[in-house]
N, C-alpha and C positions, 0 to 999 in steps of 0.2 A: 232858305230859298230867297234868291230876288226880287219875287213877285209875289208873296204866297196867297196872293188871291185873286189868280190868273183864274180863268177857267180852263177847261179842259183843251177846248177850241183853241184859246189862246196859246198855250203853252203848246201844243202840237203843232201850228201853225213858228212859233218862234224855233222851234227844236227842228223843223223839219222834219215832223213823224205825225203817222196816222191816230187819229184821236182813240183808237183801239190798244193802240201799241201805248201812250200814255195813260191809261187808264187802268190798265197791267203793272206798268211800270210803278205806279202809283201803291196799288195793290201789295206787289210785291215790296217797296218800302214800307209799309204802313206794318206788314207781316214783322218783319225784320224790326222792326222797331223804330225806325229811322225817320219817318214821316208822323206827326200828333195833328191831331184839328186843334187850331186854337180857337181860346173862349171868344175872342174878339172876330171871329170868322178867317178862313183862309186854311193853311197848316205851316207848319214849327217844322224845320229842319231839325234832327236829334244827331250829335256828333256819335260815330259809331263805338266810342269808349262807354258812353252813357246809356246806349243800348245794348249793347252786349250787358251791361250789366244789370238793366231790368231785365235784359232774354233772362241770360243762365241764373240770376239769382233764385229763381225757384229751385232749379236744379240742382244747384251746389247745395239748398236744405238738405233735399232730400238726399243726396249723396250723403251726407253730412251727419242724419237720422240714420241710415244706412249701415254706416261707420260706428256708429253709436251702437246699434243694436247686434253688430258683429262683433264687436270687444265684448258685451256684455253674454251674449251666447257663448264664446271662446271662454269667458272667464267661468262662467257656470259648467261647461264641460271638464275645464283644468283642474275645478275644486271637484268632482268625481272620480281623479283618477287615483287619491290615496285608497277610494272604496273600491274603484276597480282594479287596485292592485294586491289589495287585501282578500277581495273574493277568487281571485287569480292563482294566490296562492294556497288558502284554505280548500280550493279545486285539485289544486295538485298535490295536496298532503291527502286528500281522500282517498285519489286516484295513480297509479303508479304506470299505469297505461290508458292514454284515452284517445278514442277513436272521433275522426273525424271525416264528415263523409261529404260531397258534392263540390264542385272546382272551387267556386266561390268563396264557399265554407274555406278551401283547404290555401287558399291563396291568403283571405284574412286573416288566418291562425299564422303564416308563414310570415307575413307584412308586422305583424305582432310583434312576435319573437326578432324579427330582424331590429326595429325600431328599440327596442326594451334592452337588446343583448347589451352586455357594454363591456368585455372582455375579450371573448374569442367566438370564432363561428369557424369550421371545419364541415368540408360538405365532398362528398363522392360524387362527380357528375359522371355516368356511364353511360357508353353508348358513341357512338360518330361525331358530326358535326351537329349542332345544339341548333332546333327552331328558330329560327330570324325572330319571331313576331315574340317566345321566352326571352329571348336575348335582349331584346328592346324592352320588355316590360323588367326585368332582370337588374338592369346595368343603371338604372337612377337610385333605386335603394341599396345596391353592395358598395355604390360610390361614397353611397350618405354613411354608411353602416363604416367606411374604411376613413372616412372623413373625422367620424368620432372617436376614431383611434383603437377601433375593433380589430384584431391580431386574426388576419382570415386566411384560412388557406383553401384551396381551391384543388381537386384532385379529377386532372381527365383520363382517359385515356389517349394511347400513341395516335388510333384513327383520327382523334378531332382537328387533331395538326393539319389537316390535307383539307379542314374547312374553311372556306376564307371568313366567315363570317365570327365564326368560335376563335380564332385567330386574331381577327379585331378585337373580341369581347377579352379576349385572356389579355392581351398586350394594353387595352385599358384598365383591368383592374390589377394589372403588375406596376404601369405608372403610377397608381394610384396608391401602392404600398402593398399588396397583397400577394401573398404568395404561389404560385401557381406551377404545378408539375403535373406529370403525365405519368402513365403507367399501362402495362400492355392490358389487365384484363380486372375490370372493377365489379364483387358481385353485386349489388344495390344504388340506388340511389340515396344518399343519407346526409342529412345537415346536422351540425351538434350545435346548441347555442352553449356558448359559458360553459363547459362541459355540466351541463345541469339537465338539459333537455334535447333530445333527438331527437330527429322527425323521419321515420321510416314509411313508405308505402305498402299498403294492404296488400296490396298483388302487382311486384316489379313490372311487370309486363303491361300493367294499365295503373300507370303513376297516378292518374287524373280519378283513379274509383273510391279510392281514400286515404287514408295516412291517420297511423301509430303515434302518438305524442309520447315519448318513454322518458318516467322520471326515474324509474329504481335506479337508485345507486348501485348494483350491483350489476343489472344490467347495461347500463351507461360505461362502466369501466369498461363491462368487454367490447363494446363499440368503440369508445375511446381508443381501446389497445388494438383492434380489427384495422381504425383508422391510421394508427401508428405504422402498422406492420406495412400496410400499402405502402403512405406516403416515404418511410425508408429504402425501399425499393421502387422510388418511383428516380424520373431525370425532369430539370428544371424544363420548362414548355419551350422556353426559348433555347434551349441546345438542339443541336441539329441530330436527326434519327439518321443517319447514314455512317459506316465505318470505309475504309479505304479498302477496298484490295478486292477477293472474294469473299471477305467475311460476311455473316448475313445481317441485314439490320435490326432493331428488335422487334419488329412487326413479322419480318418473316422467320426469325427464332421463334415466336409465337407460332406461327402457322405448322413451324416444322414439329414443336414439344407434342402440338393437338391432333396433328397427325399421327405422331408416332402413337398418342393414344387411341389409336382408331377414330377420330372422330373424322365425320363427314363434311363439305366444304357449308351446306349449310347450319351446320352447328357451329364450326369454325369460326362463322360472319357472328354468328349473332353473339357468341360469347366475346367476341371482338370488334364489335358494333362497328363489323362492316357488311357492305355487299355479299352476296353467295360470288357474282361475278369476279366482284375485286379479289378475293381469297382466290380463285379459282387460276385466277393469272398468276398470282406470287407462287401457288403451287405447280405449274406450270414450268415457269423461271426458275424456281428452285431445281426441279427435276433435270431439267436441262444442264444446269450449273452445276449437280451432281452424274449427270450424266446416268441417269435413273430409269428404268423401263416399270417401273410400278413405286406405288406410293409406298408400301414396305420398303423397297430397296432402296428409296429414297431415305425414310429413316435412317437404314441402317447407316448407311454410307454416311450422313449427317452426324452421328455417332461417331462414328472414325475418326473423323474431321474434327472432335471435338465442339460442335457446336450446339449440342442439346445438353451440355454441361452447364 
């Protein structure tokens, strides 16, 4: 300061400001750092380098403490994981089936297993197009999981094709190395880690009530080989489902096989995780296309044609 033992009056009077407004002014340096009372009377101008660094220097401690006691917790949990990996396994040589129950529970046990796999992961997604808000929670750990060089394949069905959102999620975890195919009709929902461990749901129909952890060897093969038989009969996600000419696509070769088996357009949807509506139009179009006055005749004629071969 030029003056630093102006008064108030003075220095408002020089500035052209009301002695309220310096006094604020004041205030607010003094807060900041930037203004001291010197011993001799008056106040010390503080350059703002020299303040800023009595401000944050408290700060930066405790940042600093902070940092300190975060490596030291990280390091205490990282020397636990030889015992949580040893009691992990003495769980699964007891148990060749274990049940786990509540979303939470079943989300952590999955988070686990993806994080730990370091081989393969094989998973059946059935059903239409895949919940936005799965898809989102989903797609940061299959990224991490395909990052660490995990050999993942991915099995949908043909309906998810027609979702835009499942469609982003598949063509990101294809760039990302992972394999990804489709298939007209998947029975379960099932992930295999390593082929060591599979995660089946308690009851298909409410994925979210619990989930099967299956270690038997015995059992694992036949899932392994259940998983096999699909994905050899399945087409890459990215191939197009439509053929040229009148031939039917495989969604409505599907439509036309489950008809001929008597089944109803509602059974139709949901074994093919679509709509009652959406089936109800392909069987429709079909009929037309065969020129069909009932759904028998529709088979039959579909038969003729060669097309339920």
């Amino acid at each position: 300061m030029i003056h630093p033992t102006d008064s108030v009056s003075q220095i408002a009077t020089r500035a052209g400001l009301a002695e309220d407004e310096v006094i604020a002014a004041e205030e607010r340096l003094f807060t900041l750092g930037l203004l001291r009372t010197s011993p001799s009377g008056g106040r010390v101008a503080i350059s703002p380098e020299s303040a800023a660094d009595a401000l944050l220097a408290p700060l930066e401690q405790d940042i600093l403490q902070r940092r300190i006691a975060m490596a030291a917790t990280r390091a205490r949990l990282h020397a636990l994981s030889g015992d949580y990996l040893e009691a992990r396994s003495m769980r699964s040589a007891k148990s060749s089936i274990e049940v786990v129950e509540g979303i939470e529970n079943i989300r952590a046990v999955i988070d686990d297993l993806a994080r730990t796999c370091v081989s393969s992961l094989d998973a059946l997604v059935p059903g239409g197009g895949q919940p936005e808000g799965a898809i989102r929670a989903a797609t940061p750990l299959d990224l991490e999981t395909l990052e660490r060089g995990v050999k993942t394949r991915m099995l949908f069905q043909h309906t998810a094709r027609k979702h835009r959102a499942t469609v982003v999620y598949a063509g990101t975890l294809i760039a990302a190395g992972a394999q990804v195919r489709s298939v007209s009709v998947l029975p379960s929902r099932m992930l295999i880690y390593d082929a060591s461990c599979a995660v089946l749901p308690i009851d298909p129909l409410h994925t979210a009530a619990g989930v099967a952890l299956v270690r038997a060897p015995a059992v694992l093969n036949f899932l392994q080989q259940l998983f096999e038989h699909y994905w050899d009969r399945a087409i890459d996600f990215a191939e197009e489902d439509q053929r040229s000419g009148s031939e039917p696509t495989d969604v409505e070769r599907d439509v036309l096989m489950l008809m001929a088996a008597g089944k109803k357009d509602e059974a139709i949807a949901h074994q093919l995780g679509m709509s009652p509506r959406s089936v109800s139009r392909i069987v429709a179009r079909l009929m037309e296309r065969l020129g069909a006055d009932s759904r028998f005749q529709a088979g039959a004629r579909a038969a003729l044609h060669g097309w339920l071969s």
